[in-house]
N, CA, C, O and CB atoms as a CASP TS submission, in Angstrom:
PFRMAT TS
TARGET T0000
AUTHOR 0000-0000-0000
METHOD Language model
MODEL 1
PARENT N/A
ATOM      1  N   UNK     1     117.904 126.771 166.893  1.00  0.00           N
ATOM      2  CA  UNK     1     118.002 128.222 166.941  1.00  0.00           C
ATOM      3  C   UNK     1     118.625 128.605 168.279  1.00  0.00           C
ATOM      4  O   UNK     1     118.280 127.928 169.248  1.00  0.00           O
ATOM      5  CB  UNK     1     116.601 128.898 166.748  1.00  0.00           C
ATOM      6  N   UNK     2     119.692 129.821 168.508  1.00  0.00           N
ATOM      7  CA  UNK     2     119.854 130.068 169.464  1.00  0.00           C
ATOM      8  C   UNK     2     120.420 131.540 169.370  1.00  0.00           C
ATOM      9  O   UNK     2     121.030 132.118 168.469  1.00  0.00           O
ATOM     10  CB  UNK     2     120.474 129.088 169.999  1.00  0.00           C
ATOM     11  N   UNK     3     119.885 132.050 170.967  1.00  0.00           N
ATOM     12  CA  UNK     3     119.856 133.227 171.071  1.00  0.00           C
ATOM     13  C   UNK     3     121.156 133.555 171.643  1.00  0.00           C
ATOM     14  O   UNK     3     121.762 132.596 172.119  1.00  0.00           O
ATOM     15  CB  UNK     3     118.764 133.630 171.719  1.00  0.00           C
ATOM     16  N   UNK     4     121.720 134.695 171.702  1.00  0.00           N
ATOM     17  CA  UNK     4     122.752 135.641 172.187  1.00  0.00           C
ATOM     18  C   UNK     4     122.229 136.768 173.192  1.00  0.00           C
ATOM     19  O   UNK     4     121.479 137.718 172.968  1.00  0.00           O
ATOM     20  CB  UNK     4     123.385 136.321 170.952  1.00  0.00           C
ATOM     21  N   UNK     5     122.597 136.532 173.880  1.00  0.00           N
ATOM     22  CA  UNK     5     122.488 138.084 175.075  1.00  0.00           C
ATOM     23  C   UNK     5     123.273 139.323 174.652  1.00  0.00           C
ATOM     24  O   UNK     5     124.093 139.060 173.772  1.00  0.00           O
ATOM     25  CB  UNK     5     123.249 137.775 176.770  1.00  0.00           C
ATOM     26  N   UNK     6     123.252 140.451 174.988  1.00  0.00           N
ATOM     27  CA  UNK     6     124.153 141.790 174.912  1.00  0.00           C
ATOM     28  C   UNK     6     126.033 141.319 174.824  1.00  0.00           C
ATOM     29  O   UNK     6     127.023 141.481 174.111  1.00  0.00           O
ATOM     30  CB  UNK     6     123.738 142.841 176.631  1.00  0.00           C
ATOM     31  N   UNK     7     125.636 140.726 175.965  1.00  0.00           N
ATOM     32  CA  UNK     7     127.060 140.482 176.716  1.00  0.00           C
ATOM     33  C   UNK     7     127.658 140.028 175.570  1.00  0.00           C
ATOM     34  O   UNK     7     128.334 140.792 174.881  1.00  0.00           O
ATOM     35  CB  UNK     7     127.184 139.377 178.054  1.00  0.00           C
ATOM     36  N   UNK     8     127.441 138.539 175.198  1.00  0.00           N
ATOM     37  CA  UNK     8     127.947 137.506 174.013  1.00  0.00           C
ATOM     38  C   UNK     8     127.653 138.919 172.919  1.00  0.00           C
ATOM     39  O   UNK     8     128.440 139.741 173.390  1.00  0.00           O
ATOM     40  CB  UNK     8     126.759 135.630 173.690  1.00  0.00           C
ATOM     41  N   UNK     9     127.321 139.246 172.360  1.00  0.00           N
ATOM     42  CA  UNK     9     127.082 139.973 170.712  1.00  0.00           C
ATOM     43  C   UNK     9     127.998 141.304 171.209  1.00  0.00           C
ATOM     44  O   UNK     9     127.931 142.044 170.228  1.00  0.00           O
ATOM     45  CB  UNK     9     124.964 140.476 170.080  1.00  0.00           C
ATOM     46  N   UNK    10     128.784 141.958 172.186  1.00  0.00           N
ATOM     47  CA  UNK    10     129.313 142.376 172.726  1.00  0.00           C
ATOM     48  C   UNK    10     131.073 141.541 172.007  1.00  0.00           C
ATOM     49  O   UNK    10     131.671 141.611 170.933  1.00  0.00           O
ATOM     50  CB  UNK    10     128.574 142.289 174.107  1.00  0.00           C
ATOM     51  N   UNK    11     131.291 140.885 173.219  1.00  0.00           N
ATOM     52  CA  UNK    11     132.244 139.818 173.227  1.00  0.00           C
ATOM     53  C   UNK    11     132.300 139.192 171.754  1.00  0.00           C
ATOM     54  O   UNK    11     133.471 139.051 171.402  1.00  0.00           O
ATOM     55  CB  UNK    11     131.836 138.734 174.340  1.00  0.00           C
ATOM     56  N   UNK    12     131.216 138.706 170.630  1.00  0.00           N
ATOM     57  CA  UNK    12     131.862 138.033 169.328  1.00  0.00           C
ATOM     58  C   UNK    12     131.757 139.609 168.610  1.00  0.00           C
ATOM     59  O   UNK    12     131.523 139.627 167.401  1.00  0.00           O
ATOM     60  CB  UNK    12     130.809 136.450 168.424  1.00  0.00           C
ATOM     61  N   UNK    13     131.858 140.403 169.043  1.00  0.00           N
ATOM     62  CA  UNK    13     131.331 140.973 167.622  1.00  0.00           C
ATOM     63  C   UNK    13     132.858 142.551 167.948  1.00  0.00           C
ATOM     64  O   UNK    13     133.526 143.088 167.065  1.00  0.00           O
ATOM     65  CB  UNK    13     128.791 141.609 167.631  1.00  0.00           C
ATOM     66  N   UNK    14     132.893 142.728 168.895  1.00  0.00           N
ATOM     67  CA  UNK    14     134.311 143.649 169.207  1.00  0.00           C
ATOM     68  C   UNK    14     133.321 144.925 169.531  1.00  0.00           C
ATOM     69  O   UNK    14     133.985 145.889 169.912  1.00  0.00           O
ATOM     70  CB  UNK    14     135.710 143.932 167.623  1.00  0.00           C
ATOM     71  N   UNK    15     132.363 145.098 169.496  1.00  0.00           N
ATOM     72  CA  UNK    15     131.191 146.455 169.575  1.00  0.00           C
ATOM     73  C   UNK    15     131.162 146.640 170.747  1.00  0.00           C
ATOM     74  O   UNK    15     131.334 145.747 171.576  1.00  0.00           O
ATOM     75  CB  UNK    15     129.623 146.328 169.090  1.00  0.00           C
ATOM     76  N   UNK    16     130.883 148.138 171.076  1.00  0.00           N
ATOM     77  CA  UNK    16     130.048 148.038 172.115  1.00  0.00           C
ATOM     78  C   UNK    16     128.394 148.543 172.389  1.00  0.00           C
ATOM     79  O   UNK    16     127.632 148.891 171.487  1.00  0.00           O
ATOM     80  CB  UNK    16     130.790 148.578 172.899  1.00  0.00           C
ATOM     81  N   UNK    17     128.142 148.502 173.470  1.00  0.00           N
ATOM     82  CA  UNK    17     126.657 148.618 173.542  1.00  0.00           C
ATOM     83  C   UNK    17     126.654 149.648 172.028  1.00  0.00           C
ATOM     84  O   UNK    17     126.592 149.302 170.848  1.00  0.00           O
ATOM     85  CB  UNK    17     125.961 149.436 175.293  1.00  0.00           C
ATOM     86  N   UNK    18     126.750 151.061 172.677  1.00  0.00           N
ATOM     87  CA  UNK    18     126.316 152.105 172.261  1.00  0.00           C
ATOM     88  C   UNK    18     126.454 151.699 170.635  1.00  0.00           C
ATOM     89  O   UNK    18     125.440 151.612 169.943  1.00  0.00           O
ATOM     90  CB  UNK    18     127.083 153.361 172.884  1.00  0.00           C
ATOM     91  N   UNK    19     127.619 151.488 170.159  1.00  0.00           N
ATOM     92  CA  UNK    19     127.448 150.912 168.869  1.00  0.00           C
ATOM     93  C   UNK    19     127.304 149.914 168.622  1.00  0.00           C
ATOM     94  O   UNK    19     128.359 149.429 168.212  1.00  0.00           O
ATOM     95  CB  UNK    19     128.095 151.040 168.219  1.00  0.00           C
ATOM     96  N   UNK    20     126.321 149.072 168.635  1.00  0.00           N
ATOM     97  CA  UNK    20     125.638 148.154 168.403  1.00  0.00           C
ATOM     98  C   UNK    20     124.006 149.129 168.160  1.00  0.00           C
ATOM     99  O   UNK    20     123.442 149.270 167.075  1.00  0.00           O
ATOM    100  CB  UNK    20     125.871 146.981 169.665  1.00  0.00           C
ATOM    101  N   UNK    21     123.632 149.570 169.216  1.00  0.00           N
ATOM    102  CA  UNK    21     122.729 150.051 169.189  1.00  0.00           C
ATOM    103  C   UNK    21     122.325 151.223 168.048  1.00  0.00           C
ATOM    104  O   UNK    21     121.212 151.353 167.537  1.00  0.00           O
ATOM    105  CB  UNK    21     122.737 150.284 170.293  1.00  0.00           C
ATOM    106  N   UNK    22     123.862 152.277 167.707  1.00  0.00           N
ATOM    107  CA  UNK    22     123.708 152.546 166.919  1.00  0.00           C
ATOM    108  C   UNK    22     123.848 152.181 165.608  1.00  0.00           C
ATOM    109  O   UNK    22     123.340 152.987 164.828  1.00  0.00           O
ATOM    110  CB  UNK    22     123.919 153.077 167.170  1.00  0.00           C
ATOM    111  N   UNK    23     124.330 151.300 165.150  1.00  0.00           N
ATOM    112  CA  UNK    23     123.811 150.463 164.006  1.00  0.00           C
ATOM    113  C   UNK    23     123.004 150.014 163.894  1.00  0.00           C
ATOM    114  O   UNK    23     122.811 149.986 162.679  1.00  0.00           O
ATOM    115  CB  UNK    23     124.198 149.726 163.675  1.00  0.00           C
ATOM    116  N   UNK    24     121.712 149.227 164.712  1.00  0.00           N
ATOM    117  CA  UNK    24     120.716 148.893 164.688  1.00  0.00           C
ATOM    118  C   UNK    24     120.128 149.937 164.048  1.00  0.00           C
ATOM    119  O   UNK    24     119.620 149.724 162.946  1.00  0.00           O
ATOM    120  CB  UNK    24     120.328 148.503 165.741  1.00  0.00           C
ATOM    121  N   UNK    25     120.086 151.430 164.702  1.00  0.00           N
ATOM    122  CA  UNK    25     119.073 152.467 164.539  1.00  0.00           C
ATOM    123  C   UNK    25     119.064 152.801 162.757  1.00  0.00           C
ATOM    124  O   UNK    25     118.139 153.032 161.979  1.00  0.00           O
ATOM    125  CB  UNK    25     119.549 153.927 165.602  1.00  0.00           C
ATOM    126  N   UNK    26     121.273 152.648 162.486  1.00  0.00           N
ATOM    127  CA  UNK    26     121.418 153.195 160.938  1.00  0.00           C
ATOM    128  C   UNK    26     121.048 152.258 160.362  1.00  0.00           C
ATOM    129  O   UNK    26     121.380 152.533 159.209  1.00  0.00           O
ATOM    130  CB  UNK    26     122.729 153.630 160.331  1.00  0.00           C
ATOM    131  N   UNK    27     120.253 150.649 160.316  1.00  0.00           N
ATOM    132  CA  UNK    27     120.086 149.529 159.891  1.00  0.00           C
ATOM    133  C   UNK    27     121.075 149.068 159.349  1.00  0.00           C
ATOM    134  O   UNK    27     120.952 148.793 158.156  1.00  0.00           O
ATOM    135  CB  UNK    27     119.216 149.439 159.252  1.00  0.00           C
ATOM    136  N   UNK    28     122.351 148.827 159.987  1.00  0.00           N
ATOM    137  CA  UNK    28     123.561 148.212 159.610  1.00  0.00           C
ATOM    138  C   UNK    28     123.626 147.061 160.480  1.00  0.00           C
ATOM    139  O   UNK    28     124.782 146.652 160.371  1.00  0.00           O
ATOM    140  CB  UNK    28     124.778 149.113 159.713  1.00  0.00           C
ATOM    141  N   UNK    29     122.910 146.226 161.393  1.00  0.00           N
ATOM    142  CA  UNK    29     123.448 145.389 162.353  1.00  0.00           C
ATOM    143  C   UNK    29     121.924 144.930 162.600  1.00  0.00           C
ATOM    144  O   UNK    29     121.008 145.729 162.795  1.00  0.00           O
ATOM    145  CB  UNK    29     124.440 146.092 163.652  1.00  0.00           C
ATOM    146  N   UNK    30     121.764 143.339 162.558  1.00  0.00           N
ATOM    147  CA  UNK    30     120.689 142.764 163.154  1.00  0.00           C
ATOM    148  C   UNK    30     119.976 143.658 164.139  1.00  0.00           C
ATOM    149  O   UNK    30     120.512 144.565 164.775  1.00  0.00           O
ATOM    150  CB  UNK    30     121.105 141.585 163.759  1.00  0.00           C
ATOM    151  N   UNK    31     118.749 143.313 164.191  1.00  0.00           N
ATOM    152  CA  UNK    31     117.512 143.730 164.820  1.00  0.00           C
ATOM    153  C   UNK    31     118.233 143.007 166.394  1.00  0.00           C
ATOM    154  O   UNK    31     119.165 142.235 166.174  1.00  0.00           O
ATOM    155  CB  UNK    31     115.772 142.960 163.981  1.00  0.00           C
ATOM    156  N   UNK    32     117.991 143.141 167.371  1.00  0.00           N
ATOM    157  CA  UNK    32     117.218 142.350 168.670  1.00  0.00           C
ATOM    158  C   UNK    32     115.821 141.677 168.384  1.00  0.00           C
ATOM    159  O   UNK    32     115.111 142.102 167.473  1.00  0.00           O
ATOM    160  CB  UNK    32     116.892 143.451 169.902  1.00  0.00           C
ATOM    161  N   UNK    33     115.446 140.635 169.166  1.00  0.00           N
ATOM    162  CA  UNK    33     114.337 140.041 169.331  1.00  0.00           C
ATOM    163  C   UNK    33     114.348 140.040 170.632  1.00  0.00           C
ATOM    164  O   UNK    33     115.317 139.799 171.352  1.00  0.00           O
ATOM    165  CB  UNK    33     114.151 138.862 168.716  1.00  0.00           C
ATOM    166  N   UNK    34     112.575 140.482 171.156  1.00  0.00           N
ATOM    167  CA  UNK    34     112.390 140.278 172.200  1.00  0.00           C
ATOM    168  C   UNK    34     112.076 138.724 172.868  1.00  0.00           C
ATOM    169  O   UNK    34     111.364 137.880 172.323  1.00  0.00           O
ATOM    170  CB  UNK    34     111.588 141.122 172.302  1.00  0.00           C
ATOM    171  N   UNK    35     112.824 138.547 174.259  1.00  0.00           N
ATOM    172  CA  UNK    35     112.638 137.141 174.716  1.00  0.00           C
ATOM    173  C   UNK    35     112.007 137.255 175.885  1.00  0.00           C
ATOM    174  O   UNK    35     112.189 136.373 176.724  1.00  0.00           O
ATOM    175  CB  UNK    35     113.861 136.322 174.873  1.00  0.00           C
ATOM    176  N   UNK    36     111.090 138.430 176.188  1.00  0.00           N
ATOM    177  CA  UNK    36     110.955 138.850 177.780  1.00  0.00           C
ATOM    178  C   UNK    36     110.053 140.060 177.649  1.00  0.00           C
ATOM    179  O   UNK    36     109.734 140.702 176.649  1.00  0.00           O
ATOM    180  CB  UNK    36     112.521 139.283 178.629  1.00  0.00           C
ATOM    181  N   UNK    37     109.769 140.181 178.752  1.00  0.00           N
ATOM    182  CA  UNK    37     109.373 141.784 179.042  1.00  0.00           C
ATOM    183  C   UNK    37     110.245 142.673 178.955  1.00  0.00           C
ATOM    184  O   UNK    37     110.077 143.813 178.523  1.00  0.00           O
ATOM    185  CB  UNK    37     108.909 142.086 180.273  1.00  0.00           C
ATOM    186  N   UNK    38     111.226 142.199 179.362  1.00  0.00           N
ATOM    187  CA  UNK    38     112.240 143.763 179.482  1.00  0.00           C
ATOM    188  C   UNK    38     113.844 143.095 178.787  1.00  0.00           C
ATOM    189  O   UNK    38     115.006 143.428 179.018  1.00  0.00           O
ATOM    190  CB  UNK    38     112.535 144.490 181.782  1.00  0.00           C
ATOM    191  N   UNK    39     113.330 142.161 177.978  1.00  0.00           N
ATOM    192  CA  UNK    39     114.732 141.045 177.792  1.00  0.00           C
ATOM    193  C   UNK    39     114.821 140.960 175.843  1.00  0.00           C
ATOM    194  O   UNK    39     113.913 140.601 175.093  1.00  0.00           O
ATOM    195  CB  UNK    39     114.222 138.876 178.752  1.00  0.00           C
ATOM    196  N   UNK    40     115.723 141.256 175.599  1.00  0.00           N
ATOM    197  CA  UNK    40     116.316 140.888 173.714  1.00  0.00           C
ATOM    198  C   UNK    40     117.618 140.560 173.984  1.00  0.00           C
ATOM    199  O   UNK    40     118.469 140.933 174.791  1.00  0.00           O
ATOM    200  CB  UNK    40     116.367 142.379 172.331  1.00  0.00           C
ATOM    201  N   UNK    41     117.531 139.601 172.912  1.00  0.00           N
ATOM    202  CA  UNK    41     118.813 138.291 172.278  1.00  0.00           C
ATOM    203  C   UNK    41     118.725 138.595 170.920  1.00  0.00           C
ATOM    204  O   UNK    41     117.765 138.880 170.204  1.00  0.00           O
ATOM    205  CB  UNK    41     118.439 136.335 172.493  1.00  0.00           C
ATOM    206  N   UNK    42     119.870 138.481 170.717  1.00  0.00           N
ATOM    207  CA  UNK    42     120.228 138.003 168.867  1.00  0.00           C
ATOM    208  C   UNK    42     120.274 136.762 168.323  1.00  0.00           C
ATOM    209  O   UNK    42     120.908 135.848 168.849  1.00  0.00           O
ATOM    210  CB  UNK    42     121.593 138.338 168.357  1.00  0.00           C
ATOM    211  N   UNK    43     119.552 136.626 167.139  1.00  0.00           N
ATOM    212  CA  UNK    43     119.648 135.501 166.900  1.00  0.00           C
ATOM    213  C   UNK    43     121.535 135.463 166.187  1.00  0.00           C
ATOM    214  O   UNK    43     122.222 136.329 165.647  1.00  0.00           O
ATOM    215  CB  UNK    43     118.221 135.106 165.916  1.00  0.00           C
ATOM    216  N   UNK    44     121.821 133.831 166.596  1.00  0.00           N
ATOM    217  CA  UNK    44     122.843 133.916 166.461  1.00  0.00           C
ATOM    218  C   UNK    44     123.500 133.715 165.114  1.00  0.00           C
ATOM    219  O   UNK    44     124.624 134.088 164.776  1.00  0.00           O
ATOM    220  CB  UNK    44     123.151 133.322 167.266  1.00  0.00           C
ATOM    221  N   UNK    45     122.607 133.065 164.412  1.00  0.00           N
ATOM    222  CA  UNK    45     122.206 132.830 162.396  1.00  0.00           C
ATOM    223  C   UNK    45     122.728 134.514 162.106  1.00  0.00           C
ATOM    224  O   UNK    45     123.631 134.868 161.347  1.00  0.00           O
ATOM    225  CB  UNK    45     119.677 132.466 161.731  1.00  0.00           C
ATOM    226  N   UNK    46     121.983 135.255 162.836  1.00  0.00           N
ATOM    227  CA  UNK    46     122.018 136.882 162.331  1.00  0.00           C
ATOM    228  C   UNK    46     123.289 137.550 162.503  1.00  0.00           C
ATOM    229  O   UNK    46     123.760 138.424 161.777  1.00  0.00           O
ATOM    230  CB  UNK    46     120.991 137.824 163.142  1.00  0.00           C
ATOM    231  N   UNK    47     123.837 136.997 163.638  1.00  0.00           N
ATOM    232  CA  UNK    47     125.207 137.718 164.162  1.00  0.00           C
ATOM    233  C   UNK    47     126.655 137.364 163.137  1.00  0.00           C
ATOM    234  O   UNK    47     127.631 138.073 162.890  1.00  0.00           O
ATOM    235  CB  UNK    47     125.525 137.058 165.905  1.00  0.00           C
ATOM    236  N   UNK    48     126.219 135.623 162.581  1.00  0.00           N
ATOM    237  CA  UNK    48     126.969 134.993 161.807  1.00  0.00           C
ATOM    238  C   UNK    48     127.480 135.485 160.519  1.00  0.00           C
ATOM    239  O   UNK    48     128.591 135.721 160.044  1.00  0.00           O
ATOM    240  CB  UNK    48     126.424 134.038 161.660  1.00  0.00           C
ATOM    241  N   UNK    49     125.613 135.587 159.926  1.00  0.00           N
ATOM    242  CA  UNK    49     125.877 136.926 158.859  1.00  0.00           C
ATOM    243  C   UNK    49     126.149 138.044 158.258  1.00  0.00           C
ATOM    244  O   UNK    49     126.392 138.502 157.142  1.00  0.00           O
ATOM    245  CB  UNK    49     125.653 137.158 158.617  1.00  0.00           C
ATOM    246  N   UNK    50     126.001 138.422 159.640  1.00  0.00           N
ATOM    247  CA  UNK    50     126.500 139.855 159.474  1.00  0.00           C
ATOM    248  C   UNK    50     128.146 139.987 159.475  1.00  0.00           C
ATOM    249  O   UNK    50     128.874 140.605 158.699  1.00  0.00           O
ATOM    250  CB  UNK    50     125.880 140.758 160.716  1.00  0.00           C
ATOM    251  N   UNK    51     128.404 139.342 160.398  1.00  0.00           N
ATOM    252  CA  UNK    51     130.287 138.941 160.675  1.00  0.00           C
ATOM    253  C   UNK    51     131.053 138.384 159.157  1.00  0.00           C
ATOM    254  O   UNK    51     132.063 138.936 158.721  1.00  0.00           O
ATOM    255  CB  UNK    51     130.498 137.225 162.086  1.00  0.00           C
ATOM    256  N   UNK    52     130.447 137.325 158.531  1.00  0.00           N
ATOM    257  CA  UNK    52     130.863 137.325 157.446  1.00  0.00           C
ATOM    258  C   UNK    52     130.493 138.138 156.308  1.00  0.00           C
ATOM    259  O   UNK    52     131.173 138.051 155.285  1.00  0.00           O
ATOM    260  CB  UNK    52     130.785 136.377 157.249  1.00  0.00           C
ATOM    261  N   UNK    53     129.309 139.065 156.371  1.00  0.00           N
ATOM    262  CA  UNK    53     128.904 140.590 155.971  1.00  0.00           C
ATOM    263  C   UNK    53     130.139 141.076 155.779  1.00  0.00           C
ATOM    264  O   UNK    53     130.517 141.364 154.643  1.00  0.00           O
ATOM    265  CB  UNK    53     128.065 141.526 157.061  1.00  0.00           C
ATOM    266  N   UNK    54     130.938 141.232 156.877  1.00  0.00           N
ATOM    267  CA  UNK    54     131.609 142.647 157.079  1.00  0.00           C
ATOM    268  C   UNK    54     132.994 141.832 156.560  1.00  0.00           C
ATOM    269  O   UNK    54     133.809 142.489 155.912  1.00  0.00           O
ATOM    270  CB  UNK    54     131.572 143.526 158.935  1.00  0.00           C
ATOM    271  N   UNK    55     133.239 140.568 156.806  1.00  0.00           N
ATOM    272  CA  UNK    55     134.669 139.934 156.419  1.00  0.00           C
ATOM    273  C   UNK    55     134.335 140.182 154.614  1.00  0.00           C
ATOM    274  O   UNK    55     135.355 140.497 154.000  1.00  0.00           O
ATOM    275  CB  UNK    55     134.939 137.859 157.092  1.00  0.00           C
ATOM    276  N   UNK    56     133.246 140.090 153.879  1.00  0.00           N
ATOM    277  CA  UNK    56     133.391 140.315 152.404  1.00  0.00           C
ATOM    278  C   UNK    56     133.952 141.380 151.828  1.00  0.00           C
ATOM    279  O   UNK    56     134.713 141.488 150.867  1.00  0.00           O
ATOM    280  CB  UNK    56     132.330 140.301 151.861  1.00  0.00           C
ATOM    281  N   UNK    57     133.217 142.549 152.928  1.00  0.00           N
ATOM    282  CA  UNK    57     133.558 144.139 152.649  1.00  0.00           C
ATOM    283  C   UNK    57     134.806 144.373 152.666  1.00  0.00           C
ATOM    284  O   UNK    57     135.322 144.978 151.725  1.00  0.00           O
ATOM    285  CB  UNK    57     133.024 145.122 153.592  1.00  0.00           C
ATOM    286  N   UNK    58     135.648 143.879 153.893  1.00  0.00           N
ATOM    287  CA  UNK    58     136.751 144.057 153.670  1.00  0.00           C
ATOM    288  C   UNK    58     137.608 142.789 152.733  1.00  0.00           C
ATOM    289  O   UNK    58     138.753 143.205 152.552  1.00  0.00           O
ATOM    290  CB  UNK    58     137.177 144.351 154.954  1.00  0.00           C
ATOM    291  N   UNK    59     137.505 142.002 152.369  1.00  0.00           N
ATOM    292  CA  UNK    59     137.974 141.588 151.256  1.00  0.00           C
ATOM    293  C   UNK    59     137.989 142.007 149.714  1.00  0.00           C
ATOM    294  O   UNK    59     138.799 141.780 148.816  1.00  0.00           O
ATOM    295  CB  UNK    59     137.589 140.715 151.339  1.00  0.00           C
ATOM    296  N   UNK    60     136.283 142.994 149.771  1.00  0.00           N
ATOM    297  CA  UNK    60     136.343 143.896 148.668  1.00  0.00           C
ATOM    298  C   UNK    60     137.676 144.595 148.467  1.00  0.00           C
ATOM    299  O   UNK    60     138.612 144.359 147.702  1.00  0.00           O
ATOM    300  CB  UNK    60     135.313 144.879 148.827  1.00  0.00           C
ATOM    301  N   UNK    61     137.438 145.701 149.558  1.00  0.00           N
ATOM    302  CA  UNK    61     137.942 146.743 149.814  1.00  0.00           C
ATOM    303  C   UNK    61     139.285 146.617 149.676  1.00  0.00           C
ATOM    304  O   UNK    61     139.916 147.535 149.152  1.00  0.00           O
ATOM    305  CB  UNK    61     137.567 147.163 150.889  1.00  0.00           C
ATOM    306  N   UNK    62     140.027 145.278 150.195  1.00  0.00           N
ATOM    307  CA  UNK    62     141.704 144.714 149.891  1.00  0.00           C
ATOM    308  C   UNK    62     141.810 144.560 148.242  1.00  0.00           C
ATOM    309  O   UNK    62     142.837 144.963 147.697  1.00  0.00           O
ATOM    310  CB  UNK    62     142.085 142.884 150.726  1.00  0.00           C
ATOM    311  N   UNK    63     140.837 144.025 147.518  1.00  0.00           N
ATOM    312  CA  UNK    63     140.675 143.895 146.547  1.00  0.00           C
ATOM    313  C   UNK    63     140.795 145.162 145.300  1.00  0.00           C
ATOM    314  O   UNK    63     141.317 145.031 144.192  1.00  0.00           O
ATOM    315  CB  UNK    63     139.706 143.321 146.781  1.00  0.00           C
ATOM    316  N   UNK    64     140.307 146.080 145.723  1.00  0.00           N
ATOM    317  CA  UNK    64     140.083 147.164 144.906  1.00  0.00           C
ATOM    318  C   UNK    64     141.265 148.267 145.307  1.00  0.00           C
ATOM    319  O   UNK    64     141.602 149.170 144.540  1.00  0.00           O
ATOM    320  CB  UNK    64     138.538 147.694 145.117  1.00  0.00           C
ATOM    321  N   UNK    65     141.699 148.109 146.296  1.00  0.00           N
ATOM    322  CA  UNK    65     143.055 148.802 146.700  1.00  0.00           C
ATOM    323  C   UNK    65     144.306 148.172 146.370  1.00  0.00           C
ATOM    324  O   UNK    65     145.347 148.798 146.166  1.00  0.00           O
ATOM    325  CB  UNK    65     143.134 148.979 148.111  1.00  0.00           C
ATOM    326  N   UNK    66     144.182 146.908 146.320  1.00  0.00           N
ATOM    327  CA  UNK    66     145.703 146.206 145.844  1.00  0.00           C
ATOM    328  C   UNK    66     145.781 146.046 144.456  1.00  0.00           C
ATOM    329  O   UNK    66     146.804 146.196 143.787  1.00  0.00           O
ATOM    330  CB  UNK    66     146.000 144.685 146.432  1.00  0.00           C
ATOM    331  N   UNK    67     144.176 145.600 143.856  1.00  0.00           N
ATOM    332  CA  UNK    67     144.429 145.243 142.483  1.00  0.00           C
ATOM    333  C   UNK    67     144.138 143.654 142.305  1.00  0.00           C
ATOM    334  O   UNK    67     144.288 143.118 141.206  1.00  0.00           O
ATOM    335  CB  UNK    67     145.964 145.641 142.093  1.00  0.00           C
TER
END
């Protein structure tokens, strides 16, 4: 198992804070887990899925627009 910091889920994912955060809130984007008192990581299983999440959508979406 391994975790991701802000920074990294930042950097793979093209987001930034603020949206990241706000997807969390609309439940569109992995949770955080806390690793600390004042510290959350993503799991990186979660970040994976979601990334190929969003590569399906838009393969839908090419799909239903081209035919």
């Amino acid at each position: 198992m391994k975790f991701s910091r802000l920074k990294d889920v930042m950097e793979k994912t093209g987001l930034s804070r603020s949206a990241i955060y706000n997807k969390i809130k609309e439940g569109e984007f992995p949770a955080s887990v806390p690793i600390g008192s004042r510290t959350v990581a993503w799991l990186e299983s979660d970040l994976n899925e979601w990334l190929e999440w969003r590569v399906q959508v838009r393969d839908r979406a090419a799909k239903e627009f081209f035919g």
